[in-house]
C-alpha positions as CSV (number, residue, x, y, z in Angstrom):
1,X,26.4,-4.8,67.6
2,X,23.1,-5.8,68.4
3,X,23.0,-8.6,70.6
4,X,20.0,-11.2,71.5
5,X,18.4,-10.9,75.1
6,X,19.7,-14.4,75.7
7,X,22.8,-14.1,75.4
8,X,23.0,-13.8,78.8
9,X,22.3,-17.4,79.2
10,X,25.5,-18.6,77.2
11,X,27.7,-20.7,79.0
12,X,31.1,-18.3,79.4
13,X,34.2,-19.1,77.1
14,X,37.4,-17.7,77.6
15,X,40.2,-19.0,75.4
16,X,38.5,-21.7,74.3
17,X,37.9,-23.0,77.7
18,X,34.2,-23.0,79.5
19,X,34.4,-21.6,82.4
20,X,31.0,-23.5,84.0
21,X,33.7,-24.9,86.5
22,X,35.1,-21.9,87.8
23,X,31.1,-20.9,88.2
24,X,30.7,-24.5,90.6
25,X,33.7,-23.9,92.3
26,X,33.5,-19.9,93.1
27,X,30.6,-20.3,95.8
28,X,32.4,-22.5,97.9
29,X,35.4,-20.0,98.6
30,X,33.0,-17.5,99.5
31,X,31.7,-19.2,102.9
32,X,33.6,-19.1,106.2
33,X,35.3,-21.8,107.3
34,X,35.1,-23.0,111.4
35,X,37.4,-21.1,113.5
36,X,39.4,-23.7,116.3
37,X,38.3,-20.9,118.3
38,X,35.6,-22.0,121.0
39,X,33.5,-18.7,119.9
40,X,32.7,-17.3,116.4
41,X,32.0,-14.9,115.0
42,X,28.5,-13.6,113.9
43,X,28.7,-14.7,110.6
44,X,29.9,-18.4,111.3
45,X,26.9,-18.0,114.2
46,X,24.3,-17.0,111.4
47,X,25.5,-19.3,109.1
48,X,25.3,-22.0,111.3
49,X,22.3,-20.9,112.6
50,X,21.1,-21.1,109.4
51,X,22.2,-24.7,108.7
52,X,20.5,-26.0,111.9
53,X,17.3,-24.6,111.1
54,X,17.0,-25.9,108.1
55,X,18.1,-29.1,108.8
56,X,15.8,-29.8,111.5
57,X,12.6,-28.7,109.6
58,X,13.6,-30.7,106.5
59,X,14.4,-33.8,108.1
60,X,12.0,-33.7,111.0
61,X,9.2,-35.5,108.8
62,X,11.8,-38.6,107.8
63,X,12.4,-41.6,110.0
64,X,16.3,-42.3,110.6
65,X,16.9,-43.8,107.3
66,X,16.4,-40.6,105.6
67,X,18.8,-38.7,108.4
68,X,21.6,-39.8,105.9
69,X,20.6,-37.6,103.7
70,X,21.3,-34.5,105.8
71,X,24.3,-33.3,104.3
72,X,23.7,-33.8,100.6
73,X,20.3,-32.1,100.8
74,X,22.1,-29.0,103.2
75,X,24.8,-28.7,100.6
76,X,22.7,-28.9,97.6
77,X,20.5,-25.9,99.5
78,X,23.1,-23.5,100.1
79,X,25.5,-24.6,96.6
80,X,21.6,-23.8,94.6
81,X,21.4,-20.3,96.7
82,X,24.7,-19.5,96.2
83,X,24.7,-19.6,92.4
84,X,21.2,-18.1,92.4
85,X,22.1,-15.2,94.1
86,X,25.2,-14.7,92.3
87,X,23.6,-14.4,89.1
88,X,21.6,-11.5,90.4
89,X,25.0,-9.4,90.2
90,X,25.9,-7.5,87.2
91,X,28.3,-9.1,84.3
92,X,27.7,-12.6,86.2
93,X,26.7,-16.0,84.6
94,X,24.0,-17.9,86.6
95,X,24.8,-21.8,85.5
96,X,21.2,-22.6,87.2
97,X,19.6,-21.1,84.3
98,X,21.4,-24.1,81.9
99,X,18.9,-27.4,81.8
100,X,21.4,-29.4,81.4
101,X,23.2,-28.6,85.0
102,X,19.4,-28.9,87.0
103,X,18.6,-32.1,85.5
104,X,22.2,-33.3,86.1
105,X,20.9,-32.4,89.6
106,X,17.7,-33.4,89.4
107,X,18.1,-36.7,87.5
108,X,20.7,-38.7,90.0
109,X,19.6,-37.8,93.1
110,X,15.5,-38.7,91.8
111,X,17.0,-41.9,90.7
112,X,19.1,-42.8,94.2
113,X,15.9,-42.0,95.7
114,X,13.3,-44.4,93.8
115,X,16.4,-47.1,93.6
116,X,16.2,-46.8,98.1
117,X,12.7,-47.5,97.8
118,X,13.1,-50.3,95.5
119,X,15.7,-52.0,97.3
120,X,14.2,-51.1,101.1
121,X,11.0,-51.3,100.7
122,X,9.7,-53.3,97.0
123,X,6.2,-54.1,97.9
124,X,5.5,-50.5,98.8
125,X,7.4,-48.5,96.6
126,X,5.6,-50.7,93.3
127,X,2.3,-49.8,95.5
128,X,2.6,-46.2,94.2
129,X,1.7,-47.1,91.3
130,X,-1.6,-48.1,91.6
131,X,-3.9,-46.9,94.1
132,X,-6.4,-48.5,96.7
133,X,-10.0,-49.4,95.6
134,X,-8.7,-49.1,91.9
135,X,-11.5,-50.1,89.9
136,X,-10.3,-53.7,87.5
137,X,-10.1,-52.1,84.1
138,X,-9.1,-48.7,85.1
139,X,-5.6,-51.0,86.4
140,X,-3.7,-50.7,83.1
141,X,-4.4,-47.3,82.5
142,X,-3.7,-45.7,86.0
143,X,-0.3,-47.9,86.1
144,X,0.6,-46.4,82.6
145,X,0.0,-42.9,84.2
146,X,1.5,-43.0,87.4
147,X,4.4,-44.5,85.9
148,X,4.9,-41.5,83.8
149,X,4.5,-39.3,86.1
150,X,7.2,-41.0,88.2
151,X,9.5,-40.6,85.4
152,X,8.1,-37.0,84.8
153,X,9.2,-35.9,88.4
154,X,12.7,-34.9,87.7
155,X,11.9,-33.2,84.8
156,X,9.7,-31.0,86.2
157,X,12.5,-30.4,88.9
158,X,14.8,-29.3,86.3
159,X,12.9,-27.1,84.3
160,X,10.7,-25.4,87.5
161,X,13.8,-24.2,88.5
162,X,15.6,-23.1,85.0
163,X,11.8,-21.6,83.9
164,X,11.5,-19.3,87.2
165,X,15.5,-18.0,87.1
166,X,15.3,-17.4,83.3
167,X,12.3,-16.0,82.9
168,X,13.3,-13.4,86.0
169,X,16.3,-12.4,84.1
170,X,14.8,-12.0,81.0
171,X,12.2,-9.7,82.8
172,X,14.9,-7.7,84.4
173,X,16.9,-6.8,81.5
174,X,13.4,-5.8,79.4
175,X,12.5,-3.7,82.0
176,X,16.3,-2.2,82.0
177,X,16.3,-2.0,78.8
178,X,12.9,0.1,78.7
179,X,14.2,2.2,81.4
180,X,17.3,3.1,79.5
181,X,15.6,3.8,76.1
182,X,13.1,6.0,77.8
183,X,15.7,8.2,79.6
184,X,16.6,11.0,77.1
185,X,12.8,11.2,76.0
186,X,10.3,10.9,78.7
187,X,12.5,11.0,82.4
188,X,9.4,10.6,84.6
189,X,8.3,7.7,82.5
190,X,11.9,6.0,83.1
191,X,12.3,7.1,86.6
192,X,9.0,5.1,87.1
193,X,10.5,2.1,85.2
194,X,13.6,2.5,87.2
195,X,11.6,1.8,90.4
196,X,9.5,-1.1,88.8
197,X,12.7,-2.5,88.0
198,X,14.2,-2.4,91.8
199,X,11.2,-3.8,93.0
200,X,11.7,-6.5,91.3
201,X,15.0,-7.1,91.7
202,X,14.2,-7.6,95.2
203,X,11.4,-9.9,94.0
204,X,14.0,-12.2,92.3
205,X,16.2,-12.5,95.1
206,X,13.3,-14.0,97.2
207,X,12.9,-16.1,94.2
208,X,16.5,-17.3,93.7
209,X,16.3,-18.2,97.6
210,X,12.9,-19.7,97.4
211,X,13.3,-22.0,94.1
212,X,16.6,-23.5,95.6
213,X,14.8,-24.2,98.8
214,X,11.4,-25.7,96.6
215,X,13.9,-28.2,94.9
216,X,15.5,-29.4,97.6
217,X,12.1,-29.8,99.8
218,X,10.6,-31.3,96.5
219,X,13.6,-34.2,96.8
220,X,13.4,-34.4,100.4
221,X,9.5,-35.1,99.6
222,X,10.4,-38.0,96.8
223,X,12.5,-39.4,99.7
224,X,10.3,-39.6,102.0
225,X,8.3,-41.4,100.2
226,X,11.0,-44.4,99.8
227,X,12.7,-44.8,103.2
């Protein structure tokens, strides 16, 4: 049976029941927990390692206020790399490639952000909206246009990051595809393919790493600009 290219893209079923939970909650039983032991391990050292780094150079351009925002931001990092990189694996389901799940993402924590600013900080947050020096009857217009490009922000979250992972699959499995078609009749002309395709599979997971990290810097960015 001929089957489309995204099909690959459906949400998983199995007896009725969508299995997009079992997706969220898989990443999380793969990461070590701390030992009570006074020395770990190298993994729990690279993984923490990891975290610190991270941390530090997200965080370091925030005053205090955003601080608070350390562990959301580190836990969105790593649960967006996770599922990113799990996709990458044969027979898999990546649930970053679904819309719906990065603006579910996208949409709250945008929102918590510009309601901080609101709340903290009124007079400058509204300021955004119209630049300094603005010429009188440009006012109307530039307000009409920053606003919607406020409201465009998580949008463009969303669908950066569900644009990039789909269109990397999509690539992969055309190129597989052409790779497996061309076997029997031209080998040198698959064998070539064959390589094309493993470089870029190591293309995609730099950009199943890189895209996690881009959304999260991009929200760390909204928030600085509120607290």
């Amino acid at each position: 049976m001929m089957t489309s290219f995204f099909d690959q893209f459906m949400s998983p079923i199995y007896l009725g029941i969508p299995l997009m939970a079992l997706a969220f909650i898989l990443p999380w039983l793969l990461f070590p927990s701390p030992a009570p032991r006074w020395l770990n391990n190298r993994l729990l050292t690279l993984q923490s390692w990891f975290i610190n780094r991270f941390t530090s150079q997200l965080l370091a351009p925030m005053n205090v206020g955003g601080h608070k925002w350390a562990l959301i931001l580190t836990s969105l990092m790593i649960f967006l790399i996770t599922l990113n990189m799990l996709g990458l694996l044969p027979y898999t389901f990546t649930p970053t490639t679904q819309l719906s799940l990065n603006m579910g993402l996208a949409v709250p924590l945008w929102l918590a952000t510009v309601l901080i600013g609101l709340r903290n900080q009124p007079t400058a947050a509204l300021g955004h909206l119209l630049p300094e020096g603005t010429p009188g009857p440009l006012i109307p217009v530039l307000i009409i246009i920053e606003t919607i490009s406020l409201f465009i922000r998580p949008l463009a979250l969303g669908v950066r990051l569900t644009a990039n992972l789909t269109a990397g699959h999509l690539l992969m499995q055309l190129i597989a595809t052409a790779a497996f078609v061309l076997l029997p009749l031209m080998p040198t002309v698959a064998g070539l393919t064959a390589i094309v395709l493993f470089l870029l599979t190591i293309l995609e997971v730099a950009v199943a790493m890189i895209q996690a990290y881009v959304f999260v810097l991009l929200m760390s960015l909204y928030l600085q600009e509120n607290v």
